[in-house]
Backbone as CSV, one residue per row, in Angstrom:
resi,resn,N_x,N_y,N_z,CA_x,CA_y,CA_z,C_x,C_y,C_z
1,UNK,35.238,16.956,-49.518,34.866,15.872,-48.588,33.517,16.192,-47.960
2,UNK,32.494,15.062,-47.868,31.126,15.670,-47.502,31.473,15.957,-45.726
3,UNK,30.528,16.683,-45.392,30.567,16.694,-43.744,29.687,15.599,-43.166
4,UNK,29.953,15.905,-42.048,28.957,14.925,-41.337,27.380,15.636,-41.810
5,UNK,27.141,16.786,-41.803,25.797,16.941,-41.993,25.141,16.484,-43.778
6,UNK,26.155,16.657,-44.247,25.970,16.356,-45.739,25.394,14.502,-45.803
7,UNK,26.069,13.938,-44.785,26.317,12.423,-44.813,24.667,12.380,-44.169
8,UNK,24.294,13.021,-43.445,22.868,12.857,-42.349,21.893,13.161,-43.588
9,UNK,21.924,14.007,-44.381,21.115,14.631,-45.673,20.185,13.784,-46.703
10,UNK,22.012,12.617,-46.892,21.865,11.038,-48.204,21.521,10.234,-47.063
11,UNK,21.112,10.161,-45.888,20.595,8.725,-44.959,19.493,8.506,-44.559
12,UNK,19.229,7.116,-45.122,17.692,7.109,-44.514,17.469,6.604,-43.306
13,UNK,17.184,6.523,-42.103,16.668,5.999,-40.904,15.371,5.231,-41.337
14,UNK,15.276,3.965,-40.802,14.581,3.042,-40.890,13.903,2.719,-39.795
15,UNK,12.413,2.879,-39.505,11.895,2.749,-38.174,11.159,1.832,-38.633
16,UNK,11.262,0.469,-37.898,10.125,-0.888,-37.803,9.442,-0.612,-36.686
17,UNK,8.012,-0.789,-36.534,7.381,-0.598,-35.313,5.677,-1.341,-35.114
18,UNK,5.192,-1.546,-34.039,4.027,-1.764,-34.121,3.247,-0.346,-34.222
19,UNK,3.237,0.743,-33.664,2.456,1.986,-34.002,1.201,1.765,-33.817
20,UNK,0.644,0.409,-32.894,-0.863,0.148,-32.654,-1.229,0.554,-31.210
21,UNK,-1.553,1.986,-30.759,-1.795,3.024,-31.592,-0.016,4.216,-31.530
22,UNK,-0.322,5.308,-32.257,1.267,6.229,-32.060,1.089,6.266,-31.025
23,UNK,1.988,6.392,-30.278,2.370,6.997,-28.617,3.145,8.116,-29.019
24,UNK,3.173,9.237,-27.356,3.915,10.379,-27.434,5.666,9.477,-27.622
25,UNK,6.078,8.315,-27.020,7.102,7.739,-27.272,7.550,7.680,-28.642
26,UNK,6.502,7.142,-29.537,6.584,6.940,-30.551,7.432,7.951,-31.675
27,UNK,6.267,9.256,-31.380,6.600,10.609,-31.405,8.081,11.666,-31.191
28,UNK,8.350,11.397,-30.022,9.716,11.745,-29.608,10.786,10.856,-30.439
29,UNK,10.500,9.717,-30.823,11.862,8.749,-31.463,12.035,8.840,-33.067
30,UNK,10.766,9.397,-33.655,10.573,9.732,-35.038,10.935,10.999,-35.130
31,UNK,10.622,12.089,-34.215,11.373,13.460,-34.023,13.129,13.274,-33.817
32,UNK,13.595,12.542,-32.950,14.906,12.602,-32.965,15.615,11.703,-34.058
33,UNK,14.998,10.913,-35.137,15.311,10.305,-35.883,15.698,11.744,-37.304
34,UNK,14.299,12.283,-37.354,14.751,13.267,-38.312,15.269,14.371,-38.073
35,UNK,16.161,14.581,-36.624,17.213,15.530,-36.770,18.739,14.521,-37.195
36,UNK,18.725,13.193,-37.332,20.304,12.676,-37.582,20.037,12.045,-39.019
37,UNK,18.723,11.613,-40.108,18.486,11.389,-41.127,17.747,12.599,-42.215
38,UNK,18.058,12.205,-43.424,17.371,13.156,-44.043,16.271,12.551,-44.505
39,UNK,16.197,11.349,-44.642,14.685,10.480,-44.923,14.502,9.464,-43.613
40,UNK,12.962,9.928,-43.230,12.883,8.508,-42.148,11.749,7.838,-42.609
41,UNK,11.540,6.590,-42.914,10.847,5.691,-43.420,10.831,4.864,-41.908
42,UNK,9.288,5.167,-41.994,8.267,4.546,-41.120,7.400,3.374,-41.333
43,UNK,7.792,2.408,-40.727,7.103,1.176,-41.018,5.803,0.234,-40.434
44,UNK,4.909,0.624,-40.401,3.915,0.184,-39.464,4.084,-1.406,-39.401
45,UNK,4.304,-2.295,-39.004,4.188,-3.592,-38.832,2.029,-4.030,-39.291
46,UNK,2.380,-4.932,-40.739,0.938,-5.354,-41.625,1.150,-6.800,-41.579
47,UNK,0.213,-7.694,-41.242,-0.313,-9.178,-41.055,-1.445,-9.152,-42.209
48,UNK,-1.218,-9.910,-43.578,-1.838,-10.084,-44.608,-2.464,-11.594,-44.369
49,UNK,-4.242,-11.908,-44.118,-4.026,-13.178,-44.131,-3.758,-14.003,-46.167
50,UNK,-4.220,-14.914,-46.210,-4.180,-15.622,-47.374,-4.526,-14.941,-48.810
51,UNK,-5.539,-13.941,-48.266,-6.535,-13.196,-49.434,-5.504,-11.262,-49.184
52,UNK,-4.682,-11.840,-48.884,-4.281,-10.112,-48.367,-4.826,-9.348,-47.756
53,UNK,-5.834,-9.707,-46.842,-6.779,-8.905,-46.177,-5.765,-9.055,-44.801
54,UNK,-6.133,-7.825,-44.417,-5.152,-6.963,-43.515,-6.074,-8.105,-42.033
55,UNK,-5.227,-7.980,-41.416,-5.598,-9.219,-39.889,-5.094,-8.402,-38.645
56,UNK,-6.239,-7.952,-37.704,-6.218,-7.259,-36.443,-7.037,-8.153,-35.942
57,UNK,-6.449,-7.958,-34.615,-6.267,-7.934,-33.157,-6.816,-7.561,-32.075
58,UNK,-6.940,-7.834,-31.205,-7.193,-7.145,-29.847,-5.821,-6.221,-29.547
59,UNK,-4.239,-7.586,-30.019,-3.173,-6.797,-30.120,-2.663,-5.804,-30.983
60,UNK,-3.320,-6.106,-32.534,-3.172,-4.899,-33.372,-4.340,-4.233,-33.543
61,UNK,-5.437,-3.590,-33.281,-6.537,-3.160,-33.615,-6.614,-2.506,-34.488
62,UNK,-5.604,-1.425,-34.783,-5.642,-0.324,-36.097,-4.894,-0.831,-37.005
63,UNK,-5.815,-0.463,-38.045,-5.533,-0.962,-39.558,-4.501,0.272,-39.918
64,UNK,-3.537,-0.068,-40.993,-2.691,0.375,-41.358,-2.976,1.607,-42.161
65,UNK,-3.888,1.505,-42.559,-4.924,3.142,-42.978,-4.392,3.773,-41.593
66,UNK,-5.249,3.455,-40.652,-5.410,4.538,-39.440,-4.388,4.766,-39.048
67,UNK,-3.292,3.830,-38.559,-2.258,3.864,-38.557,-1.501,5.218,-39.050
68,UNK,-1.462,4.982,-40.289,-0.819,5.968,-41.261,-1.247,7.438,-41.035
69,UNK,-2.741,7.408,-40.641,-3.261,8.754,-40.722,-3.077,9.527,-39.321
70,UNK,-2.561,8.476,-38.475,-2.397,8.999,-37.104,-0.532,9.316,-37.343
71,UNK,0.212,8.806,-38.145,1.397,9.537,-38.155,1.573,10.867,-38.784
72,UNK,0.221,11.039,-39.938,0.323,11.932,-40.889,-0.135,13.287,-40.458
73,UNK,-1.041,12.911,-38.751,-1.735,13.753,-38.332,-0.677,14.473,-37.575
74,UNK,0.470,14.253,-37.223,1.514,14.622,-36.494,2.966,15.116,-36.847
75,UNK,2.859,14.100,-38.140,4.111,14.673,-39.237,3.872,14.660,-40.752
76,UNK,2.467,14.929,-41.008,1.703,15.631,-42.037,3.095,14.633,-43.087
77,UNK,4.028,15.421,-44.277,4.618,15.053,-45.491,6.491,14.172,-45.283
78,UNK,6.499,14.984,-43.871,7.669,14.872,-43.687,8.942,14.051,-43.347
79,UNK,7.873,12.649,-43.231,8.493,11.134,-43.034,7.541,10.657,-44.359
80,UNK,8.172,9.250,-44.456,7.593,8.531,-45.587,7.185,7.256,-44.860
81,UNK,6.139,7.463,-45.358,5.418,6.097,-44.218,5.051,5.065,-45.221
82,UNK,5.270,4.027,-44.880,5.425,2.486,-45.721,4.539,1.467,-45.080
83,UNK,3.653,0.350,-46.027,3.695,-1.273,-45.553,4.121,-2.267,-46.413
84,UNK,5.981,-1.586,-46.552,7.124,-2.836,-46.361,7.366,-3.538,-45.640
85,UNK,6.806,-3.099,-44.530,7.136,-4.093,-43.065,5.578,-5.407,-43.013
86,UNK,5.673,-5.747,-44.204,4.159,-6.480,-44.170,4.698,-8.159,-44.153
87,UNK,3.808,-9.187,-43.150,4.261,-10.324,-43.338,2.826,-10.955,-44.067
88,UNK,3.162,-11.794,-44.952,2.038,-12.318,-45.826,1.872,-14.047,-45.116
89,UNK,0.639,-14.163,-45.217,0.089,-15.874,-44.385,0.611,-16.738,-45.361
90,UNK,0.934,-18.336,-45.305,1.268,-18.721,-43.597,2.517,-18.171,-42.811
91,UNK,1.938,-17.529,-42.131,3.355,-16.749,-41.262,4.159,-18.197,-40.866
92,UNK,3.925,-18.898,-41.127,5.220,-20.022,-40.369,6.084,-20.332,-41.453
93,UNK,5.839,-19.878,-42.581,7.218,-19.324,-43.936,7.780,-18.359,-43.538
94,UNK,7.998,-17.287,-42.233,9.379,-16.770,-41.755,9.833,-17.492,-40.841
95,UNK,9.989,-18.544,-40.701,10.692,-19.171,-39.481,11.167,-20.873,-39.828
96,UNK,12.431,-21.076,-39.839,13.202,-20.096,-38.600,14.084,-18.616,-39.041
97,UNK,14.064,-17.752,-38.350,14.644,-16.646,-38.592,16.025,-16.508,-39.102
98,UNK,16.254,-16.275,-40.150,17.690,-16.493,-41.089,17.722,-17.155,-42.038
99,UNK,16.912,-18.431,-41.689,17.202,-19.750,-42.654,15.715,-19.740,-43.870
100,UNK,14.926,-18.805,-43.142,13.847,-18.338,-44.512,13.703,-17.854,-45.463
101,UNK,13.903,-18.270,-46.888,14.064,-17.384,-47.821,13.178,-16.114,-47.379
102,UNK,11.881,-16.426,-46.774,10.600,-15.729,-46.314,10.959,-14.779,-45.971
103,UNK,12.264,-14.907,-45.238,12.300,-13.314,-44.133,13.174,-12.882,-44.739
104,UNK,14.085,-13.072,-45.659,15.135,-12.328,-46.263,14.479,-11.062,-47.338
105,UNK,12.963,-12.182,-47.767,12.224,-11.393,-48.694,11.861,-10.152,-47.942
106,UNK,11.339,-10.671,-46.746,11.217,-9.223,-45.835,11.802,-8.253,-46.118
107,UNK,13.153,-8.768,-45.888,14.444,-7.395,-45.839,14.066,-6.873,-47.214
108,UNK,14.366,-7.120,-48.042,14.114,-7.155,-49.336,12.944,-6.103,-49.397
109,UNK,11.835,-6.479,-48.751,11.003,-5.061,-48.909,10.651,-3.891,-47.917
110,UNK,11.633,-4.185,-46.848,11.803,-2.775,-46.285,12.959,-2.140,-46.746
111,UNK,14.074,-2.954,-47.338,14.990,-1.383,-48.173,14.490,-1.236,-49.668
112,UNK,13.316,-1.401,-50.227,12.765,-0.965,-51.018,13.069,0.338,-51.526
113,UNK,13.518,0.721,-52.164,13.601,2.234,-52.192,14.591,2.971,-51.437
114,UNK,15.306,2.290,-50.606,16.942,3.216,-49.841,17.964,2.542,-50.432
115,UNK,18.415,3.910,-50.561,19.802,3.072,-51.244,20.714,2.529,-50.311
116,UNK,21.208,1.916,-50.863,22.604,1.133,-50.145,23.163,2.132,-49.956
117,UNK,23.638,1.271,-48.813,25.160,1.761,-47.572,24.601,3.175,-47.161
118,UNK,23.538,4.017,-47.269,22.983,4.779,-46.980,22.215,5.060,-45.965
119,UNK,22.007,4.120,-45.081,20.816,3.339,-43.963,21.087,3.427,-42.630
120,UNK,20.470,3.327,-41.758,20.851,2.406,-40.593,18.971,2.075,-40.280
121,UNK,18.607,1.297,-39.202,17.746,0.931,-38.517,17.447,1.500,-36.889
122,UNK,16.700,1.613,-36.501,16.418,2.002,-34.727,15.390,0.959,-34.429
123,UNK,16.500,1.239,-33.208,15.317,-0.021,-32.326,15.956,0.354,-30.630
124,UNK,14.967,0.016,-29.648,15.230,0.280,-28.598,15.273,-0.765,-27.830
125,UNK,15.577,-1.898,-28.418,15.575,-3.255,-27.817,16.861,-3.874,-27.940
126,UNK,17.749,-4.304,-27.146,18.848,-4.631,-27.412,18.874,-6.142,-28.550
127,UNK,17.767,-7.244,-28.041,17.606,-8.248,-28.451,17.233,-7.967,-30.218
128,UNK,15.726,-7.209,-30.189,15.823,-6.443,-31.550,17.226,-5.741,-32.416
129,UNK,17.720,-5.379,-31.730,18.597,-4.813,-32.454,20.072,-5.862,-32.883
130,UNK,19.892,-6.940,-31.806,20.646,-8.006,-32.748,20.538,-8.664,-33.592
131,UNK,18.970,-8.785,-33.926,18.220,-9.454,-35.057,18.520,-8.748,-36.569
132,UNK,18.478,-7.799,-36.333,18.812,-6.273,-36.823,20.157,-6.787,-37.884
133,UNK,21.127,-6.757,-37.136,22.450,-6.797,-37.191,22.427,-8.069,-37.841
134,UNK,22.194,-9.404,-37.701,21.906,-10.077,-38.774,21.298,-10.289,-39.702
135,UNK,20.337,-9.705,-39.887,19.805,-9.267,-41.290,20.469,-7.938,-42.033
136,UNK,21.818,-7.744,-41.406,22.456,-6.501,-41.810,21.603,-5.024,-42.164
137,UNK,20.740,-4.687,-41.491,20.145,-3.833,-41.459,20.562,-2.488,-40.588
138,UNK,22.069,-2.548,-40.275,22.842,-2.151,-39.577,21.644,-0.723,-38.552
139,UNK,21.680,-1.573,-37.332,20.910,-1.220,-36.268,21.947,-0.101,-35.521
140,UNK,20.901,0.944,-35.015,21.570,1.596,-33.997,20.224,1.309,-33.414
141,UNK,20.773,1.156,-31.564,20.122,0.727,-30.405,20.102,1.958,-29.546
142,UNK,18.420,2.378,-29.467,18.598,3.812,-28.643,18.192,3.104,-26.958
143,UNK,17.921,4.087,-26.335,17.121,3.799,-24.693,15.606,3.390,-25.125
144,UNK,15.101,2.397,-24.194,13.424,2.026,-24.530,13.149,3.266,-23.889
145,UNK,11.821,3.684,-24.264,11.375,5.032,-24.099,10.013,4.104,-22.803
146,UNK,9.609,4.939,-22.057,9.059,4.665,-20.642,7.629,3.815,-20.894
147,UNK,7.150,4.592,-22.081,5.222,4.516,-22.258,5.396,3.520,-23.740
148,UNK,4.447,2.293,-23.694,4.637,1.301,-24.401,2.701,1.167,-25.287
149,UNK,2.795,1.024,-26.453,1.514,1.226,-26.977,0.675,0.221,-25.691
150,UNK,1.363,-0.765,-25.766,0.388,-1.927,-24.860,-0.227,-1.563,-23.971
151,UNK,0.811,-0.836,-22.942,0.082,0.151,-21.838,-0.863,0.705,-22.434
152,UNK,-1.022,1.484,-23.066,-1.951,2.717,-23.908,-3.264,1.701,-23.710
153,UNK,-3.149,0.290,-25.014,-4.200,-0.188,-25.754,-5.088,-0.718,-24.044
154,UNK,-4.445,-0.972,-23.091,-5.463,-1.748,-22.346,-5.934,-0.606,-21.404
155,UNK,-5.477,0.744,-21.441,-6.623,1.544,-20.622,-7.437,2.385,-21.551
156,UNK,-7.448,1.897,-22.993,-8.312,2.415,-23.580,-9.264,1.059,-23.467
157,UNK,-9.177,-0.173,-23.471,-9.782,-1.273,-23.456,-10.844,-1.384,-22.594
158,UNK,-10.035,-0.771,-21.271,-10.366,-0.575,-19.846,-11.565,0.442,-19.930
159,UNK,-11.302,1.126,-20.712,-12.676,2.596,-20.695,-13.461,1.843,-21.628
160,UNK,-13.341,1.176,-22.279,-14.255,0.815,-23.337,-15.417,-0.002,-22.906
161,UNK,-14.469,-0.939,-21.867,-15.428,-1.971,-21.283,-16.284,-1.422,-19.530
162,UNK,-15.480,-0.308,-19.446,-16.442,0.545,-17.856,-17.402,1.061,-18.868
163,UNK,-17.259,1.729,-19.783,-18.468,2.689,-20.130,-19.771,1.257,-20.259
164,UNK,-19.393,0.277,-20.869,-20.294,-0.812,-21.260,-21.151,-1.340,-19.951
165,UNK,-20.201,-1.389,-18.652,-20.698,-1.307,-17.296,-21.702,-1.019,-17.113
166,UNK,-21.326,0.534,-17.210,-21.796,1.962,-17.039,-23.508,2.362,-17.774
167,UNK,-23.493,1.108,-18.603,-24.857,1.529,-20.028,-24.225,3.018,-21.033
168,UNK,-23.564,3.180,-20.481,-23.035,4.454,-21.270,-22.270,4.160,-23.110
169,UNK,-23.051,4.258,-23.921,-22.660,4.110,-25.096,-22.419,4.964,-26.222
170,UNK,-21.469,6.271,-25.439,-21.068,7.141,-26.405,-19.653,7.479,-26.385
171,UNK,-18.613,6.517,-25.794,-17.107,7.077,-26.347,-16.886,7.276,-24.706
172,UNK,-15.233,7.403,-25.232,-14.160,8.482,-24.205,-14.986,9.676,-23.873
173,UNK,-15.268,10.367,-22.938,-16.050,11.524,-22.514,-17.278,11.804,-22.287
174,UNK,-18.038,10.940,-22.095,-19.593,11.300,-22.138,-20.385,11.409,-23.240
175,UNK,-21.567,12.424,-22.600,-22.335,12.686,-23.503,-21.998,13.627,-25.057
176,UNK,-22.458,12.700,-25.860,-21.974,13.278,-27.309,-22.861,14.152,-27.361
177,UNK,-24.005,14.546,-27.059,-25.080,15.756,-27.562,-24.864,16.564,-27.626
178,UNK,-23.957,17.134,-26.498,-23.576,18.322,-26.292,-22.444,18.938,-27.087
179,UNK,-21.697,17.771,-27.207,-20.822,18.105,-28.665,-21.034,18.235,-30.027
180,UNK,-22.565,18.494,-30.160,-22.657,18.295,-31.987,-22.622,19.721,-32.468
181,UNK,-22.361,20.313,-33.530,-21.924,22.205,-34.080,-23.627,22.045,-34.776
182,UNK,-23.352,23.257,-35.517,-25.208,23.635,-36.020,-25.078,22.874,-37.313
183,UNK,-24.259,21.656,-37.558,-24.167,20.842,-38.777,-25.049,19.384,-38.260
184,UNK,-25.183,18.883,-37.310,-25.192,18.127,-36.473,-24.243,17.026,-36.830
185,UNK,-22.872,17.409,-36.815,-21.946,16.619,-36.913,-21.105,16.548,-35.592
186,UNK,-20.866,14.971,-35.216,-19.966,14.701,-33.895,-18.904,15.865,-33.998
187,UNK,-19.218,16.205,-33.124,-17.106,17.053,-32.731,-16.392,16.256,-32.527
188,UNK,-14.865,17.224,-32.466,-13.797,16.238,-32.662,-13.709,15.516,-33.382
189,UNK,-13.844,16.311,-35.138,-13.694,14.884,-35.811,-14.179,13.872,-36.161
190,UNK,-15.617,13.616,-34.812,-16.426,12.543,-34.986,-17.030,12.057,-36.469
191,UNK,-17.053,11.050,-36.857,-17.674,10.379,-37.828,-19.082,9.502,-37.406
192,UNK,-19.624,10.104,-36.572,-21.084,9.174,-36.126,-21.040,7.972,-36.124
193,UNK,-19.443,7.182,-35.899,-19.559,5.923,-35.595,-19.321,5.714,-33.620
194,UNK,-19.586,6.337,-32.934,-19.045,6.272,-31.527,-18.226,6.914,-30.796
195,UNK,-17.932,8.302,-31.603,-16.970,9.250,-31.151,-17.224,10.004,-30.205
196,UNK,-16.321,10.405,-28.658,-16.199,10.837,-27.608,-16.484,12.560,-28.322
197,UNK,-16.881,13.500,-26.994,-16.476,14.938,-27.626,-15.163,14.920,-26.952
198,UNK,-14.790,16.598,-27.241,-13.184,16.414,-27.277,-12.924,16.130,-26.269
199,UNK,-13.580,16.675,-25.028,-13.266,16.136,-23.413,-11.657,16.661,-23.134
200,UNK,-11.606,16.424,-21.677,-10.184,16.765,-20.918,-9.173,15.587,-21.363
201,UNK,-7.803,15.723,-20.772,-6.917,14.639,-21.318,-6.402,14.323,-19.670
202,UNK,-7.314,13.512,-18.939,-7.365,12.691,-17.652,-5.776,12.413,-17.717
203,UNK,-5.054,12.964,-16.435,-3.795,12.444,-15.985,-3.775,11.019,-16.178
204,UNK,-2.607,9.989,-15.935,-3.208,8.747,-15.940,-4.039,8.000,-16.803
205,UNK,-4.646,8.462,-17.694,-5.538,8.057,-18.955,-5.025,8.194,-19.966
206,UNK,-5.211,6.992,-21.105,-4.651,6.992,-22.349,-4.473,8.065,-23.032
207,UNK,-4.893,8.773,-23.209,-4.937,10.441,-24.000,-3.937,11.270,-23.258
208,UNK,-3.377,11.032,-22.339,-2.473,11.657,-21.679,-0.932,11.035,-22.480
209,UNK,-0.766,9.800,-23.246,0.177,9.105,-23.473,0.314,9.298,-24.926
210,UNK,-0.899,10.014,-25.896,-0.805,10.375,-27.260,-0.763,11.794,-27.516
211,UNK,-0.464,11.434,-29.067,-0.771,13.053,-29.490,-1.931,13.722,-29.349
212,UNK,-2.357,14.641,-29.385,-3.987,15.041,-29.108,-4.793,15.228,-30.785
213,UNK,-3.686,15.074,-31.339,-4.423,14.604,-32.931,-4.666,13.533,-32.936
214,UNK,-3.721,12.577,-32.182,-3.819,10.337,-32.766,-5.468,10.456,-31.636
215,UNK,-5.292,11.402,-30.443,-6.046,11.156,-29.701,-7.945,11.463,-30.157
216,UNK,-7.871,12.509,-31.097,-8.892,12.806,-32.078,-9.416,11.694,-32.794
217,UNK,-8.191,10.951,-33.685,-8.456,9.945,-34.222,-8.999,8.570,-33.382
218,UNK,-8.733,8.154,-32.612,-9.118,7.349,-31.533,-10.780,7.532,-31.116
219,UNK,-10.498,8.640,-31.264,-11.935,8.843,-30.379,-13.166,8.853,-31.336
220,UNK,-12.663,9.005,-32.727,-13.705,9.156,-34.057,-13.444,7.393,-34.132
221,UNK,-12.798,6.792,-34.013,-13.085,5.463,-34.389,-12.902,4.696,-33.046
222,UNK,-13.699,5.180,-31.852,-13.885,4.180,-30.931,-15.000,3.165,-31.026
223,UNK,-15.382,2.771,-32.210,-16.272,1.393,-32.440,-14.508,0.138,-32.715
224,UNK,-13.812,0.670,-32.546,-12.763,-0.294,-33.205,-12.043,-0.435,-31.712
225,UNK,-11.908,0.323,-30.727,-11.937,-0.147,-29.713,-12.463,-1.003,-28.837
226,UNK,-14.093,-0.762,-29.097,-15.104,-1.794,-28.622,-15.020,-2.615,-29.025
227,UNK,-14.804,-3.466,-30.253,-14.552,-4.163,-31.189,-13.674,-5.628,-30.955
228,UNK,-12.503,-4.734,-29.825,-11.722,-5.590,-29.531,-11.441,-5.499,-27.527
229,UNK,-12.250,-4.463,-27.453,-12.125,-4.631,-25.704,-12.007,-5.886,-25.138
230,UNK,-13.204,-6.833,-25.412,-13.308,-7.958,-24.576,-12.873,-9.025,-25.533
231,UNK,-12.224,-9.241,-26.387,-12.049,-10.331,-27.128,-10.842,-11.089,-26.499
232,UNK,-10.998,-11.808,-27.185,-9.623,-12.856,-26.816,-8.062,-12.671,-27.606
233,UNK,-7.105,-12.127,-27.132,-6.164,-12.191,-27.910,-5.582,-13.052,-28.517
234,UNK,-5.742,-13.106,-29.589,-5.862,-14.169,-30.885,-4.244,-14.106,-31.562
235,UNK,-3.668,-13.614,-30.628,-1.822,-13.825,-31.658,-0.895,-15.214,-30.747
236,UNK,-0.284,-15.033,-31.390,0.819,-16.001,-30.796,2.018,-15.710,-30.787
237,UNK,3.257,-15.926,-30.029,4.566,-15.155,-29.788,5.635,-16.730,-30.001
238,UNK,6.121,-15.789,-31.588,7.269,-16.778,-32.377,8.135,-15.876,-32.191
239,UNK,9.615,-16.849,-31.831,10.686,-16.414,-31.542,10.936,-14.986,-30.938
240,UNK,9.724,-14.865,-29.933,9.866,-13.469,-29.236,9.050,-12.355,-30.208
241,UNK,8.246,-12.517,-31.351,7.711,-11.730,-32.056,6.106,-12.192,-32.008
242,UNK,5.017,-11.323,-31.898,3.775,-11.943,-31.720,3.302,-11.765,-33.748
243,UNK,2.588,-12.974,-33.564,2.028,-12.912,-35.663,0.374,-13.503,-35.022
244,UNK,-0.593,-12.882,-35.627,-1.999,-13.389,-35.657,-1.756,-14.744,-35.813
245,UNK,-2.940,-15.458,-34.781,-3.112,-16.686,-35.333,-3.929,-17.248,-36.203
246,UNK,-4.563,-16.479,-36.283,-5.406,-16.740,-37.736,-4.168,-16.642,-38.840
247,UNK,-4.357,-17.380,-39.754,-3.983,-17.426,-41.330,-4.922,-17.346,-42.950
């Protein structure tokens, strides 16, 4: 007879998420996922418009590349990170929710690859997790965890648009000069598109709420912050779920 740990070994945990950007929340729920699964499949939530070109946000800003590389930076091989969780334009072919062939297809490609009766789902939303339960994706419902990407995205928004105040046009932290090695390459990672040096991790400040790797990454691609600081949030919220409004 298998044990319970044998049974945790064959199961995959299924995490749907926005991940725009990882949070330490994020972090902690993918850690306690792979002590009760032996596979956790990570799903970044992808908005394809018409041409399959990936569609960000002010609300999603990171592309599913970065995305990925900010989970990989934290759990390197050891989850399997996916964009099964991808909705393809016109998003108004998942709705209404149930009655869409659209969204069944969904399901359809997030158990891609898990086997049956092998599964469950997490979610920390009770409402989510009933949605869950009718798409038989058999949900377990943990506690919402305190720190929410959203929080995160608008005091990085918030620094993006003081430094602009400020005339200051080099990132989270100041002056980049002082951060370049005898390569003259940005530190931290920098890619000479707008990257902070490594700087302190300000109580109260977004970098206090990530990993200090996602937080690396952030800071090498803060032109994608600026990008979307002052814009207009361009999504719309169907049946309690936000989808770009562009198509």
């Amino acid at each position: 007879m298998a044990t319970r740990d044998d049974d945790a070994v064959t199961t995959t945990a299924l995490y749907l998420a926005h991940l725009n950007p990882v949070t330490n929340a994020h972090v902690e729920i993918i850690s306690d996922l792979r002590e009760t699964a032996g596979t956790v499949k990570v799903m970044p939530v992808v908005f394809r418009d018409r041409d399959h070109n990936e569609v960000n946000s002010r609300s999603f800003p990171f592309s599913f590349g970065l995305r990925r590389e900010m989970l990989e930076s934290v759990f390197g091989d050891s989850i399997t990170i996916s964009d099964d969780y991808t909705f393809y334009a016109p998003f108004r072919r998942y709705m209404p929710p149930l009655l869409s062939p659209m969204s069944w297809r969904l399901r359809g490609q997030i158990l891609r690859g898990v086997e049956r009766r092998r599964y469950f789902s997490y979610t920390g939303d009770r409402t989510e997790g009933y949605m869950l339960r009718l798409y038989r994706l058999k949900p377990r419902v943990g506690t919402r965890k305190p720190v929410s990407a959203a929080s995160v995205k608008e005091r990085m928004y918030g620094d993006a648009l003081a430094e602009g105040r400020t005339g200051d046009d080099h990132g989270p932290g100041g002056d980049r000069g002082s951060d370049r090695g005898s390569d003259g390459r940005d530190g931290a990672g920098g890619s000479g598109r707008g990257a902070g040096p490594e700087g302190g991790r300000a109580p109260g400040g977004w970098e206090s709420d990530v990993p200090e790797p996602v937080a690396r990454i952030i800071r090498r691609e803060w032109d994608v912050v600026r990008r979307f600081a002052g814009a207009e949030d361009t999504t719309t919220r169907i049946a309690g779920m936000k989808f770009p409004k562009k198509e």
